[in-house]
Biopython code that builds the backbone (N, CA, C, O; Angstrom):
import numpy as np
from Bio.PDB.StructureBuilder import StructureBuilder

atoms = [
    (1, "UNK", "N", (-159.606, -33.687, 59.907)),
    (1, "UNK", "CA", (-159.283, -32.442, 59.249)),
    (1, "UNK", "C", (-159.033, -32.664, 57.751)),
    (1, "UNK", "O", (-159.389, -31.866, 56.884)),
    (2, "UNK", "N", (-158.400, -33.799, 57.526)),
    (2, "UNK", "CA", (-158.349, -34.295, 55.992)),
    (2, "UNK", "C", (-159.229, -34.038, 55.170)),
    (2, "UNK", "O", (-159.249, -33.167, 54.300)),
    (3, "UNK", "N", (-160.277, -35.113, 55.554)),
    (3, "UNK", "CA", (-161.546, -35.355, 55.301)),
    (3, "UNK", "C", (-162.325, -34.399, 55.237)),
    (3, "UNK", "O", (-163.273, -34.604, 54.479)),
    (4, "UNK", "N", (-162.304, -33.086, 55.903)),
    (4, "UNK", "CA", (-162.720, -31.656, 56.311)),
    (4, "UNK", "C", (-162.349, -30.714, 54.699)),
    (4, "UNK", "O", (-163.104, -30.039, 54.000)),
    (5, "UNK", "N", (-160.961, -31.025, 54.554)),
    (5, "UNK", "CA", (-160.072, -30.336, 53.651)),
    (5, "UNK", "C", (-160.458, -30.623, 52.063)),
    (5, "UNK", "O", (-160.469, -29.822, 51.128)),
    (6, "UNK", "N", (-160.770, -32.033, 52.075)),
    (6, "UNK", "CA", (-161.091, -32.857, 51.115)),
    (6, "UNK", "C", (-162.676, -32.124, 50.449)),
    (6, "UNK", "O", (-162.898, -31.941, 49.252)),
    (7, "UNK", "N", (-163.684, -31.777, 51.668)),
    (7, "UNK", "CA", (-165.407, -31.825, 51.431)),
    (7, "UNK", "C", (-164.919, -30.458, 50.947)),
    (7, "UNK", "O", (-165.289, -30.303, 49.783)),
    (8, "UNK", "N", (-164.253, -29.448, 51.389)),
    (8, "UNK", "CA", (-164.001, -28.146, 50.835)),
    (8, "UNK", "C", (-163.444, -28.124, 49.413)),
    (8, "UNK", "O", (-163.614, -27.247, 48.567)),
    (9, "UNK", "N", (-162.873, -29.050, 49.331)),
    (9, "UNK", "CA", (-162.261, -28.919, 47.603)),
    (9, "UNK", "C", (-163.120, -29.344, 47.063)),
    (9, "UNK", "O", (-163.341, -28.940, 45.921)),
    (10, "UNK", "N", (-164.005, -30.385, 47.689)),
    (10, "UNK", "CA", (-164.632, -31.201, 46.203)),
    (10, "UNK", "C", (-166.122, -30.739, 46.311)),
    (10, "UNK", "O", (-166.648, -30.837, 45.202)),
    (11, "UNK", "N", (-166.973, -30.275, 47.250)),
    (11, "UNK", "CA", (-168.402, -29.299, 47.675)),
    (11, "UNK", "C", (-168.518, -28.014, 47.559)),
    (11, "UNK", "O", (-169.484, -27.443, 47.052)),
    (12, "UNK", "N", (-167.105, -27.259, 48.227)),
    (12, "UNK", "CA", (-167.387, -26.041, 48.744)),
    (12, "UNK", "C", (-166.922, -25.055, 46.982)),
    (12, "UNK", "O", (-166.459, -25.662, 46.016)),
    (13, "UNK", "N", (-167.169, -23.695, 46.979)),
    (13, "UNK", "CA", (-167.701, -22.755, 46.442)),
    (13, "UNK", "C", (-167.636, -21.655, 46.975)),
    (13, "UNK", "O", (-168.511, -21.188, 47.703)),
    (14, "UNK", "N", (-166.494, -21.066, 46.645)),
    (14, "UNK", "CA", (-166.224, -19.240, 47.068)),
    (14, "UNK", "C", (-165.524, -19.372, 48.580)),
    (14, "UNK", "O", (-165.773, -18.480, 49.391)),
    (15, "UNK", "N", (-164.673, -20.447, 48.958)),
    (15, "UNK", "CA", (-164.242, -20.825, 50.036)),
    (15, "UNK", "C", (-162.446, -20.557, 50.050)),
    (15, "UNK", "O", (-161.917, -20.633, 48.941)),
    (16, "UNK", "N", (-161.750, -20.328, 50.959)),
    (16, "UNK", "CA", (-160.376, -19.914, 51.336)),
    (16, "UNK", "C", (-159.608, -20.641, 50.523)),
    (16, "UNK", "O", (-158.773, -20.148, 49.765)),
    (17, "UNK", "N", (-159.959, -22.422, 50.690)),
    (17, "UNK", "CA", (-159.386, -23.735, 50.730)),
    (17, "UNK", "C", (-159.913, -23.983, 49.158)),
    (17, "UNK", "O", (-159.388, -24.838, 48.445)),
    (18, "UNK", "N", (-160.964, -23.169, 48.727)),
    (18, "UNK", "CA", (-160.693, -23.393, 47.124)),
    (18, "UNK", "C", (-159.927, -21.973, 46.380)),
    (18, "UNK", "O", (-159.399, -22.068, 45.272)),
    (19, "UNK", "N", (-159.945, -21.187, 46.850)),
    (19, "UNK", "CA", (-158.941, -19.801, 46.450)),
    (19, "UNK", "C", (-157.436, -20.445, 46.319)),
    (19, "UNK", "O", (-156.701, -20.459, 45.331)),
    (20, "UNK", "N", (-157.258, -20.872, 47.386)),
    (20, "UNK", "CA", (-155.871, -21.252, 47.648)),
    (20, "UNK", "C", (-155.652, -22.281, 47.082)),
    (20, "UNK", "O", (-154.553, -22.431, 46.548)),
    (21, "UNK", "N", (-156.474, -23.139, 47.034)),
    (21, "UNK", "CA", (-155.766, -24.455, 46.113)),
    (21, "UNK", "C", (-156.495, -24.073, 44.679)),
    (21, "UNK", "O", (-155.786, -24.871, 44.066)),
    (22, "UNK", "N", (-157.164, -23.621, 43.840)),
    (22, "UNK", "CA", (-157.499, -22.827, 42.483)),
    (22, "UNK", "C", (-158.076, -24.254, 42.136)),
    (22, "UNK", "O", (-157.762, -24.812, 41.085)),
    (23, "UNK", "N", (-158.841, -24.764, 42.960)),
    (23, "UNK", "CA", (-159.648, -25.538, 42.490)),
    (23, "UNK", "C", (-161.128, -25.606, 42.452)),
    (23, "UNK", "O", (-161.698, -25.354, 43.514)),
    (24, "UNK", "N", (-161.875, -25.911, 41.388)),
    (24, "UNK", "CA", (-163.258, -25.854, 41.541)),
    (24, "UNK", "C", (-163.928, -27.210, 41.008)),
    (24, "UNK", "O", (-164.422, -27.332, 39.886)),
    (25, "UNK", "N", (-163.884, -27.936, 41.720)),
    (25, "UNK", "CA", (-164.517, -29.689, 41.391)),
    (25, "UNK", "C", (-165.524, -29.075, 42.390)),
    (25, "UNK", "O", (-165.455, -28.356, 43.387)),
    (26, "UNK", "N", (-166.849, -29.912, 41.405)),
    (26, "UNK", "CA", (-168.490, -29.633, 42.436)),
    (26, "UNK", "C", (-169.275, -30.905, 42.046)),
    (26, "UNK", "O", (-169.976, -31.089, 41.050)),
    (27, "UNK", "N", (-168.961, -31.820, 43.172)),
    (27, "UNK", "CA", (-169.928, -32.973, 43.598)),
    (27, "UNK", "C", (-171.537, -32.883, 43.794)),
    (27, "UNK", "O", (-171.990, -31.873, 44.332)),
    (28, "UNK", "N", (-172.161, -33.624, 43.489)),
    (28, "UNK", "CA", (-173.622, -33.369, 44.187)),
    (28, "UNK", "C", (-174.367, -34.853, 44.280)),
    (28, "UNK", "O", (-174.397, -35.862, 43.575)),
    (29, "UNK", "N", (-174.883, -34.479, 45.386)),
    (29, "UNK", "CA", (-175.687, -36.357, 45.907)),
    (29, "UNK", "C", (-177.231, -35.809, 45.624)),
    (29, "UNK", "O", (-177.845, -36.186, 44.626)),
    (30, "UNK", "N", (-177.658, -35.126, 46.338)),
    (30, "UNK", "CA", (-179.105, -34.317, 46.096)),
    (30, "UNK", "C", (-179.053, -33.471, 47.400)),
    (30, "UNK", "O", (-178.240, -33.415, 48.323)),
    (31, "UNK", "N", (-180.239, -32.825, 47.130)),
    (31, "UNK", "CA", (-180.894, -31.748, 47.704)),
    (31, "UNK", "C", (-180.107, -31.371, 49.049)),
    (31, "UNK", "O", (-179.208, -30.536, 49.143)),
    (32, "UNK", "N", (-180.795, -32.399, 50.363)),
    (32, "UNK", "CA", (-181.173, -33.016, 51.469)),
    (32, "UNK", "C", (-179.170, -33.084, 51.855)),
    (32, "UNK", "O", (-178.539, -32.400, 52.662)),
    (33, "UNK", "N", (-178.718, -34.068, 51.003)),
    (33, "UNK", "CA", (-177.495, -34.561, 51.498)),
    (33, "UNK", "C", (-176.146, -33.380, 51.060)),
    (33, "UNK", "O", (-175.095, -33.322, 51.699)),
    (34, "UNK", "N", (-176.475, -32.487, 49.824)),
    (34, "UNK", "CA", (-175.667, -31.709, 49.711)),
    (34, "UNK", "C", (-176.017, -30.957, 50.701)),
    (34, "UNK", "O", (-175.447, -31.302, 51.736)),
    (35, "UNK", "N", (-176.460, -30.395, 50.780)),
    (35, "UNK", "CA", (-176.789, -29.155, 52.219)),
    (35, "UNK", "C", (-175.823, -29.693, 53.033)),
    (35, "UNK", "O", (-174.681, -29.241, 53.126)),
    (36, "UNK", "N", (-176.294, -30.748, 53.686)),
    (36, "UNK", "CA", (-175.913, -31.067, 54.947)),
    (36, "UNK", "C", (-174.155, -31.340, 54.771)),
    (36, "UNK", "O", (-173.406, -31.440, 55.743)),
    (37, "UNK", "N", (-173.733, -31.425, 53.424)),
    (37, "UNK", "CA", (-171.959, -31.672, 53.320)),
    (37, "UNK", "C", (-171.633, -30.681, 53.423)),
    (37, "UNK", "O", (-170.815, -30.373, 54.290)),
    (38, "UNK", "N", (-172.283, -29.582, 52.358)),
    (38, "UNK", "CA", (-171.744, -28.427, 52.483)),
    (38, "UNK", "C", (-171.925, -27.677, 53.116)),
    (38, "UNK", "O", (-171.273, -26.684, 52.796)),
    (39, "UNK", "N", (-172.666, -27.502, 54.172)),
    (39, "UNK", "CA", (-173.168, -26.602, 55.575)),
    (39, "UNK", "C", (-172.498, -26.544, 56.738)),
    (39, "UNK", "O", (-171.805, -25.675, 57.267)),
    (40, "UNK", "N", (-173.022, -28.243, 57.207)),
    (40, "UNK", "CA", (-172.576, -28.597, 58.676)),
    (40, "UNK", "C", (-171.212, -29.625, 58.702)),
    (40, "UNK", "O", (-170.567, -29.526, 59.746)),
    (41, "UNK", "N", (-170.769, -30.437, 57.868)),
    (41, "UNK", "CA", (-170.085, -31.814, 57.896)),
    (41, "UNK", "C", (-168.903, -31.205, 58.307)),
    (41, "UNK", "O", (-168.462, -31.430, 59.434)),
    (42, "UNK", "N", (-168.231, -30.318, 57.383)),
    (42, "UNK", "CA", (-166.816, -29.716, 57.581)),
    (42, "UNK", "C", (-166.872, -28.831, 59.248)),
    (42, "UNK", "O", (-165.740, -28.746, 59.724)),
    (43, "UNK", "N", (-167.923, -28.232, 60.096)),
    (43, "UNK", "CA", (-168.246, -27.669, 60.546)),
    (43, "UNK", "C", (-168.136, -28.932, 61.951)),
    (43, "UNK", "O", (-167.558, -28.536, 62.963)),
    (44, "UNK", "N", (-168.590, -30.120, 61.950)),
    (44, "UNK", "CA", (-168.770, -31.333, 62.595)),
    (44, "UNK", "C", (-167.101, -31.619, 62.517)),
    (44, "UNK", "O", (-166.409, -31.535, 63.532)),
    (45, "UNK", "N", (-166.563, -31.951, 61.249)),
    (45, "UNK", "CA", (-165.079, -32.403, 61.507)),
    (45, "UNK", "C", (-164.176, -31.433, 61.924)),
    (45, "UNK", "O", (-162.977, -31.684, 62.052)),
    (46, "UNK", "N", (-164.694, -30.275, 62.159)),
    (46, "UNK", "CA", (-163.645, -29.351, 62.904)),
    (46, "UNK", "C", (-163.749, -29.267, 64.148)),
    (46, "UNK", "O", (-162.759, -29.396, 64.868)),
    (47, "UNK", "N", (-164.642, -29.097, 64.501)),
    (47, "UNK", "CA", (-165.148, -29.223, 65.899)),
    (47, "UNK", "C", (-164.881, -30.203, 66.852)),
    (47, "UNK", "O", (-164.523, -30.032, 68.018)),
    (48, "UNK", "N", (-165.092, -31.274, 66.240)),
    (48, "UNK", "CA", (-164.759, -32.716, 66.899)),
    (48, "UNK", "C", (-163.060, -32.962, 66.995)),
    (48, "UNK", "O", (-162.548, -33.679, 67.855)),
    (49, "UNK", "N", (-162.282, -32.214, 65.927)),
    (49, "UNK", "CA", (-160.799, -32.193, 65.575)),
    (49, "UNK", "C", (-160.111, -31.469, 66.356)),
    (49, "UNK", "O", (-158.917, -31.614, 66.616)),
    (50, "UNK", "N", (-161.033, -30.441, 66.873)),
    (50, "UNK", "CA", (-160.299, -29.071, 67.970)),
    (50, "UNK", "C", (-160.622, -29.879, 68.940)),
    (50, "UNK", "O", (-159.703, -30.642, 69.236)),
    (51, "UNK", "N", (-162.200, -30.084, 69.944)),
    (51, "UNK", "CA", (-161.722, -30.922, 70.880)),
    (51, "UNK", "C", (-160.764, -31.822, 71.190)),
    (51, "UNK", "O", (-160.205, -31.841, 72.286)),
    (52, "UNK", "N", (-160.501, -32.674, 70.182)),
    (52, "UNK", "CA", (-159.304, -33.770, 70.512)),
    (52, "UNK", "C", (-158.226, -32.812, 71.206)),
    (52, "UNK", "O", (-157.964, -32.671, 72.400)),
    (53, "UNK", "N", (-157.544, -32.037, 69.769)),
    (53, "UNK", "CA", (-156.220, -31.547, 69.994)),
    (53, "UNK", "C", (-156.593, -30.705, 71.344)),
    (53, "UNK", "O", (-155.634, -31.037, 72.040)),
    (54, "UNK", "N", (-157.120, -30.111, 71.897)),
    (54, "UNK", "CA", (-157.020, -29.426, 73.331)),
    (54, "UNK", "C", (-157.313, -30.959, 73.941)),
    (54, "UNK", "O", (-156.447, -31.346, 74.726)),
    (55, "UNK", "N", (-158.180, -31.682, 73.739)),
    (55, "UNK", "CA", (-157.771, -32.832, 74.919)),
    (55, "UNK", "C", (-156.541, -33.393, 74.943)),
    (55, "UNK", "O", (-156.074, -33.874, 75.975)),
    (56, "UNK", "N", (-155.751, -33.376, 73.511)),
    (56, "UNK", "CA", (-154.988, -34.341, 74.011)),
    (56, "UNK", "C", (-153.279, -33.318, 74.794)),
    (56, "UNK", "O", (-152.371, -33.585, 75.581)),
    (57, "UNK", "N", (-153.686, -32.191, 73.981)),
    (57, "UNK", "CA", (-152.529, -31.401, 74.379)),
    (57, "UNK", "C", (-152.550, -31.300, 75.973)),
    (57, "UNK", "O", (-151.499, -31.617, 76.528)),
    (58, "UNK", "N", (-153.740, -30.852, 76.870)),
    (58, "UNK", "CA", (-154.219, -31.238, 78.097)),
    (58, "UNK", "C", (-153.994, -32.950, 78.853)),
    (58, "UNK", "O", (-153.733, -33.001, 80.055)),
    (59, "UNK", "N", (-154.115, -34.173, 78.096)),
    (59, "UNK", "CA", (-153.914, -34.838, 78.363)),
    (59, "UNK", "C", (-153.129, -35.555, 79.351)),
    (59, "UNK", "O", (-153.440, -36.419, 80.170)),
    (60, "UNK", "N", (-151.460, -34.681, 78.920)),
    (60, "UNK", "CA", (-149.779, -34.868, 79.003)),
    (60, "UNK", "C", (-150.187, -34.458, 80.917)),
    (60, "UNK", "O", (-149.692, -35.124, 81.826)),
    (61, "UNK", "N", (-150.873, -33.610, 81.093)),
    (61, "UNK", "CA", (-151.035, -33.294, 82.657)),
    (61, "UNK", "C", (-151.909, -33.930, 83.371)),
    (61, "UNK", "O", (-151.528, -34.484, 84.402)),
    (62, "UNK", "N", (-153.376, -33.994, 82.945)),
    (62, "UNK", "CA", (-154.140, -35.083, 83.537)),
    (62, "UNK", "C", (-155.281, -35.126, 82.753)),
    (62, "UNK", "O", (-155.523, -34.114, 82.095)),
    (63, "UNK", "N", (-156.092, -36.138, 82.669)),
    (63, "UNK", "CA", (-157.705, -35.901, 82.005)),
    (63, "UNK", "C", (-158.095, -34.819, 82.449)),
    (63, "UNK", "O", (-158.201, -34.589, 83.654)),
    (64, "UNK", "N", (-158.355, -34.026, 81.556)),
    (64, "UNK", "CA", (-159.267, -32.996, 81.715)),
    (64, "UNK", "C", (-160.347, -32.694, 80.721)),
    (64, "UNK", "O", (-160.533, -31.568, 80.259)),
    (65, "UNK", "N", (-160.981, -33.656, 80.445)),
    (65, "UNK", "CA", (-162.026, -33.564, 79.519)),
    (65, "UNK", "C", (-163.110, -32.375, 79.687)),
    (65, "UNK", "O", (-163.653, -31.811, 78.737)),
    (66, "UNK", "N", (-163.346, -32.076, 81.116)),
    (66, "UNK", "CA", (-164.002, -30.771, 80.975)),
    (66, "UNK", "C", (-164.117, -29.459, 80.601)),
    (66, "UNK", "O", (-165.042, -28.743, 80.216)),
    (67, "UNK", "N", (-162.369, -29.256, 80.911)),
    (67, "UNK", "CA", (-161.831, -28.094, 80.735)),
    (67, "UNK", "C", (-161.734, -28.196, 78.506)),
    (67, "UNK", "O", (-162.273, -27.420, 77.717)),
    (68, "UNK", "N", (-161.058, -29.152, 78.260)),
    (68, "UNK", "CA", (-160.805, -29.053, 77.184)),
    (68, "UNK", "C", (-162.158, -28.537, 76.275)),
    (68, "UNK", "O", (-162.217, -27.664, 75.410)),
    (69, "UNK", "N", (-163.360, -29.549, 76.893)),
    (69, "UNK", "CA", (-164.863, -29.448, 76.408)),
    (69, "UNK", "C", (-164.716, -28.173, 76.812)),
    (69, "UNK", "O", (-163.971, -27.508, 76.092)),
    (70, "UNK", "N", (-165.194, -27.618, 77.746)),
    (70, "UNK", "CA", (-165.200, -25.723, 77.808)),
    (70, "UNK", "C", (-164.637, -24.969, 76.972)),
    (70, "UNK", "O", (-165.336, -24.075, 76.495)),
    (71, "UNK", "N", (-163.485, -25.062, 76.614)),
    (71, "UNK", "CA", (-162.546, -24.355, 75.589)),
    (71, "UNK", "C", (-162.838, -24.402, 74.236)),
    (71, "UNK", "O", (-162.707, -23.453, 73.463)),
    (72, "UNK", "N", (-163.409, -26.007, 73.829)),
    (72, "UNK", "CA", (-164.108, -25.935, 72.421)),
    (72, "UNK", "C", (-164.904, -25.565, 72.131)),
    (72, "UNK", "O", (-164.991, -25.060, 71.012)),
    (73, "UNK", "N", (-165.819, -25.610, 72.900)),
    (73, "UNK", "CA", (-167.662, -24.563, 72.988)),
    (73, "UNK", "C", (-167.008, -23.449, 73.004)),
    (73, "UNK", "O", (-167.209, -22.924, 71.909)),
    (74, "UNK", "N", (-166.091, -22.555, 73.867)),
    (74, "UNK", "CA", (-166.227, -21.092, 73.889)),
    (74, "UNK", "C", (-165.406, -20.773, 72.412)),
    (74, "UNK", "O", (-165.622, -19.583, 72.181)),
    (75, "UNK", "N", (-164.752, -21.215, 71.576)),
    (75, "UNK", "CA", (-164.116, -21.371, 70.526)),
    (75, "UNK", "C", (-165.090, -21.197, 69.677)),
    (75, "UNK", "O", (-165.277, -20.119, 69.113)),
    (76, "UNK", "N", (-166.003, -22.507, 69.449)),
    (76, "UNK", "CA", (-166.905, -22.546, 68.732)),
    (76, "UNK", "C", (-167.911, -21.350, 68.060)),
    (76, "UNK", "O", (-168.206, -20.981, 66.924)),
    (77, "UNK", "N", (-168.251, -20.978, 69.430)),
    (77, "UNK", "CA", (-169.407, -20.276, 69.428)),
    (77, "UNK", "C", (-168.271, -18.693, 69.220)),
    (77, "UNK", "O", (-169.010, -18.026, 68.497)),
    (78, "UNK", "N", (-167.412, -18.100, 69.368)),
    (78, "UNK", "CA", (-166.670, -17.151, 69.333)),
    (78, "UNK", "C", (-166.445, -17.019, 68.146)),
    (78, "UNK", "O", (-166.102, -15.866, 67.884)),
    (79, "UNK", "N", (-166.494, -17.887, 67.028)),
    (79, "UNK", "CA", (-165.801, -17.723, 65.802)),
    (79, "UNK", "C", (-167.243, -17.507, 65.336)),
    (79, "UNK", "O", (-167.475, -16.401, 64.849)),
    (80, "UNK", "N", (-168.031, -18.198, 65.393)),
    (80, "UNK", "CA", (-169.118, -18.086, 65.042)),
    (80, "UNK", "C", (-170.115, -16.379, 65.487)),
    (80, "UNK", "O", (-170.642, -15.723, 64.587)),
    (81, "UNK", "N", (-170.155, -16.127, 66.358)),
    (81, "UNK", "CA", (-170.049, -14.549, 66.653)),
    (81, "UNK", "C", (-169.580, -13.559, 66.354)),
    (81, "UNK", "O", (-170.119, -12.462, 66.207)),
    (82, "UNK", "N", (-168.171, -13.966, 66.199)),
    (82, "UNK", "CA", (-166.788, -12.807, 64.987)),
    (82, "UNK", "C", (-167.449, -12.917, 63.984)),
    (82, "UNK", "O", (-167.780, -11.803, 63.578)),
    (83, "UNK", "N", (-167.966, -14.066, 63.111)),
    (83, "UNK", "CA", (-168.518, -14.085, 61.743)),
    (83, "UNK", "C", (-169.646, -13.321, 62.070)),
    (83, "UNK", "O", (-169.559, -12.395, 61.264)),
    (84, "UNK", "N", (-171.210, -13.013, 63.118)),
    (84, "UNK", "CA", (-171.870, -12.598, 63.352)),
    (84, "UNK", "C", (-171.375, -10.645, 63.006)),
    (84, "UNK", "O", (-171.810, -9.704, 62.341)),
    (85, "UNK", "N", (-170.503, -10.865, 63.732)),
    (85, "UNK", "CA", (-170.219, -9.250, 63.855)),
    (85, "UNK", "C", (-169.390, -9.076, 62.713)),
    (85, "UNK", "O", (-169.714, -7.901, 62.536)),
    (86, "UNK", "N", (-168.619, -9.287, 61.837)),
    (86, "UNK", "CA", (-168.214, -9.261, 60.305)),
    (86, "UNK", "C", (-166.620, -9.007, 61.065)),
    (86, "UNK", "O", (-165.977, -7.994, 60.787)),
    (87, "UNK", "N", (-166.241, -9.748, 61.759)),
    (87, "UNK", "CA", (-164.784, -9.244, 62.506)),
    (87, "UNK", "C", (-164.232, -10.309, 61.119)),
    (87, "UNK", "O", (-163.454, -9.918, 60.249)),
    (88, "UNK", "N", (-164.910, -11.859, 61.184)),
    (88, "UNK", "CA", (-164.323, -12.877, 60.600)),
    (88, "UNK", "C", (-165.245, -12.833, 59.470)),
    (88, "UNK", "O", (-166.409, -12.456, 59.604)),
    (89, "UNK", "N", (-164.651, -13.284, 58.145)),
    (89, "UNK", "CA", (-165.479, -13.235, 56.926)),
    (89, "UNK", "C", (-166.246, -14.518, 56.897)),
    (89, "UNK", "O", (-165.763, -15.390, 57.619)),
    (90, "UNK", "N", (-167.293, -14.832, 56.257)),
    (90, "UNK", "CA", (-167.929, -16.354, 56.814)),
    (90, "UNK", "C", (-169.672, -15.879, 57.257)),
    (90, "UNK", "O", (-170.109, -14.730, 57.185)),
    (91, "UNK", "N", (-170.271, -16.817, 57.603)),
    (91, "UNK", "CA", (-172.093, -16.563, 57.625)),
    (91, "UNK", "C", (-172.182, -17.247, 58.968)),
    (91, "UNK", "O", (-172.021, -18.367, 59.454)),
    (92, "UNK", "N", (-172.588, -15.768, 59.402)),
    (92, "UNK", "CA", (-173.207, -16.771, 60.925)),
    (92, "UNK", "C", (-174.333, -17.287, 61.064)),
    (92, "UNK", "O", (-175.330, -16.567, 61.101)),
    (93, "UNK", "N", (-174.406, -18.445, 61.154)),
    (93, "UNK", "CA", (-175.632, -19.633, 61.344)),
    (93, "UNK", "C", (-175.632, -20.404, 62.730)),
    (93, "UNK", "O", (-174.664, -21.043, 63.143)),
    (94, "UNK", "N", (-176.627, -20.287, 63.280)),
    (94, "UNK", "CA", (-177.344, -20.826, 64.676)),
    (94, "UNK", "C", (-176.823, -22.264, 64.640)),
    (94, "UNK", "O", (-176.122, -22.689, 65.559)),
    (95, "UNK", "N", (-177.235, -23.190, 63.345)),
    (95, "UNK", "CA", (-177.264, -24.462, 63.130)),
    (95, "UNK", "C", (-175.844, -24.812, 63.154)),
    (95, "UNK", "O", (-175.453, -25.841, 63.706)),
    (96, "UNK", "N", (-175.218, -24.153, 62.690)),
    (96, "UNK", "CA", (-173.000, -24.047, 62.628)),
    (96, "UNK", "C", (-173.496, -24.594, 63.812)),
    (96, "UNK", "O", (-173.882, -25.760, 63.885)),
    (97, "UNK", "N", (-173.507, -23.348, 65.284)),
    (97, "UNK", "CA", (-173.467, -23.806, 66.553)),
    (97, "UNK", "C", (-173.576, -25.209, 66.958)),
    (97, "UNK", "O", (-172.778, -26.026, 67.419)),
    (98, "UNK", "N", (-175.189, -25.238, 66.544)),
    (98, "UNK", "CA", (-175.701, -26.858, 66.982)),
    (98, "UNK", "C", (-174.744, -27.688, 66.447)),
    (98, "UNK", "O", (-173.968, -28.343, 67.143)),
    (99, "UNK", "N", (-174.762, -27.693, 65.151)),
    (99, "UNK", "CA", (-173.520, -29.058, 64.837)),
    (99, "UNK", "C", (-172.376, -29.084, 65.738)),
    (99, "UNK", "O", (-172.320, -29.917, 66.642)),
    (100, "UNK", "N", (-171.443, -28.203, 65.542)),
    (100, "UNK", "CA", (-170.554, -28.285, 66.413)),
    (100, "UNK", "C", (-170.227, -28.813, 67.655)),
    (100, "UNK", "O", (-169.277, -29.557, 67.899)),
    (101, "UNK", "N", (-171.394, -28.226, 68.734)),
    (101, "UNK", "CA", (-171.760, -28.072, 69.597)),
    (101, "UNK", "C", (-171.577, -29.902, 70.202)),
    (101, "UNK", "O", (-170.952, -30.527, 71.060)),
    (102, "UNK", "N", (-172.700, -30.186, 68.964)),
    (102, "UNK", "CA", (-172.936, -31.429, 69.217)),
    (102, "UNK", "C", (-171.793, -32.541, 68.408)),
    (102, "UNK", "O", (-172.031, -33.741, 68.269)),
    (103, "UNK", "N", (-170.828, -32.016, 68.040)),
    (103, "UNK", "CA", (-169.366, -32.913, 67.561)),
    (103, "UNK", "C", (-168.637, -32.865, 68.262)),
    (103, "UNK", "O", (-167.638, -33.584, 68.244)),
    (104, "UNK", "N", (-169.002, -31.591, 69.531)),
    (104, "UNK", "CA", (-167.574, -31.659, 70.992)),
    (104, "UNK", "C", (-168.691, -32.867, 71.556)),
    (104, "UNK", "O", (-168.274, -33.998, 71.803)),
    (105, "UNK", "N", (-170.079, -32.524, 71.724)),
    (105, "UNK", "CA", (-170.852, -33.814, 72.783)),
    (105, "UNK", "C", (-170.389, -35.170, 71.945)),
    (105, "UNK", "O", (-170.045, -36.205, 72.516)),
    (106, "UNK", "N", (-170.416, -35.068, 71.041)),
    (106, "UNK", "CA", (-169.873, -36.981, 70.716)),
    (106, "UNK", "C", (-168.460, -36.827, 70.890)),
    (106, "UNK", "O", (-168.268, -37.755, 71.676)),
    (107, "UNK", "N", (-167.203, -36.243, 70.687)),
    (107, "UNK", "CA", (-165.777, -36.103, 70.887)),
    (107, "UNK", "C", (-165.945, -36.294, 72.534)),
    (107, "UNK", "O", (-165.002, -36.985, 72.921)),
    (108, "UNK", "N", (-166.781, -35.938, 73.588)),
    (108, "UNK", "CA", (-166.553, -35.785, 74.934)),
    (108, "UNK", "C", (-167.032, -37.687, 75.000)),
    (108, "UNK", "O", (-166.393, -38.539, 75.616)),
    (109, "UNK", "N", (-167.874, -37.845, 74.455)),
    (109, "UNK", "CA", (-168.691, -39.445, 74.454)),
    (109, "UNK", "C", (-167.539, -40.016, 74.418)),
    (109, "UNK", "O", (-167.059, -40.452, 75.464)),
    (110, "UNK", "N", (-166.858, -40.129, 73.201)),
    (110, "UNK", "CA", (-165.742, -41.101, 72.935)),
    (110, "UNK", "C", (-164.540, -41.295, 74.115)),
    (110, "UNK", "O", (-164.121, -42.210, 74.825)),
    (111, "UNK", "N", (-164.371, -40.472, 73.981)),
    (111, "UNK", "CA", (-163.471, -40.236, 75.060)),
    (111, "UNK", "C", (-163.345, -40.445, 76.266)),
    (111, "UNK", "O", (-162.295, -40.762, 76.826)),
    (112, "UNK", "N", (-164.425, -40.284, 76.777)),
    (112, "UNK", "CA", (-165.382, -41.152, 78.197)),
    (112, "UNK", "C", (-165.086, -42.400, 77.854)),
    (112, "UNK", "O", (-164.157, -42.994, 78.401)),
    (113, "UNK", "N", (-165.864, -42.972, 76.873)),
    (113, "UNK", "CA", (-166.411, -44.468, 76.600)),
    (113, "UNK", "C", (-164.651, -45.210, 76.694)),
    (113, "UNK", "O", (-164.336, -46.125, 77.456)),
    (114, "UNK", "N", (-163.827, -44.590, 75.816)),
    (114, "UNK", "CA", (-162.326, -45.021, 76.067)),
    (114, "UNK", "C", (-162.076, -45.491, 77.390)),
    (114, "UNK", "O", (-161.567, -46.557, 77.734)),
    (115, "UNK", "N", (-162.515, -44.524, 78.100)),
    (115, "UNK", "CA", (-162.001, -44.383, 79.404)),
    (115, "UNK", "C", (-160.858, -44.761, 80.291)),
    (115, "UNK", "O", (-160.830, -44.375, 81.460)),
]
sb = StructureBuilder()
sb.init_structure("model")
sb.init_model(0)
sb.init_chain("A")
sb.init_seg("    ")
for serial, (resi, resn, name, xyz) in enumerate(atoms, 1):
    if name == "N":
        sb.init_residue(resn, " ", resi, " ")
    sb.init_atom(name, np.array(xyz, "f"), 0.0, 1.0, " ", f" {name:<3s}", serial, name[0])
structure = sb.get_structure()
C-alpha cells in the first residue's frame, strides 16, 4: 500500500492522493512503462493488499483462502462497476479488472506456496 501511495504521488495526475497531499512530482520512464505505472501497478498493489488483509483477518479462524479470494474479486470488480455507473468517481477499465484479478491469482499463489 506504501509503495501504491508512493506511485500516486510521484506518477499520478488529477488523483485524491495528489489533492490531498498538494503534490504534483511527475516521473517518466517511457511510453510502454509509464502506462503500465500509472494504469495498472497501483491497481495490482491494491488488490494483492486487500486479499492479504481479508486473508489474514480470516486467518485468526481457519485458512480460508477461498472465501477471502471470493471477497476480493467481488470487491474488485464492484468498485470497478460503481466507477462504470458514475456511483464512484474514477474510469472504468476492463484491464483494472484483469490486473487485479490477476494480483488476488498471485496473492492466492503465495499463500498456497507458504502453505
Amino acid at each position: 500500500m506504501i509503495i501504491g501511495l508512493c506511485i500516486y504521488l510521484l506518477f499520478g495526475s488529477n488523483t485524491y492522493i495528489n489533492s490531498l497531499f498538494g503534490i504534483s512530482i511527475k516521473f517518466t520512464f517511457g511510453n510502454v512503462l509509464d502506462i503500465f505505472i500509472k494504469s495498472w501497478l497501483c491497481d495490482i498493489l491494491w488488490s494483492y493488499s486487500l486479499f492479504n488483509a481479508i486473508w489474514i483477518s480470516l486467518f485468526a479462524f481457519k485458512r480460508k483462502t477461498l472465501i477471502a479470494s471470493l471477497i476480493s474479486c467481488f470487491l474488485v470488480i464492484s468498485i470497478e462497476f460503481l466507477q462504470y455507473f458514475s456511483v464512484l468517481s474514477g474510469t472504468f477499465d476492463v484491464l483494472d479488472i484483469f490486473f487485479e484479478l490477476t494480483a488476488v491469482g498471485f496473492a492466492v499463489c503465495n499463500i498456497k506456496r507458504r502453505g
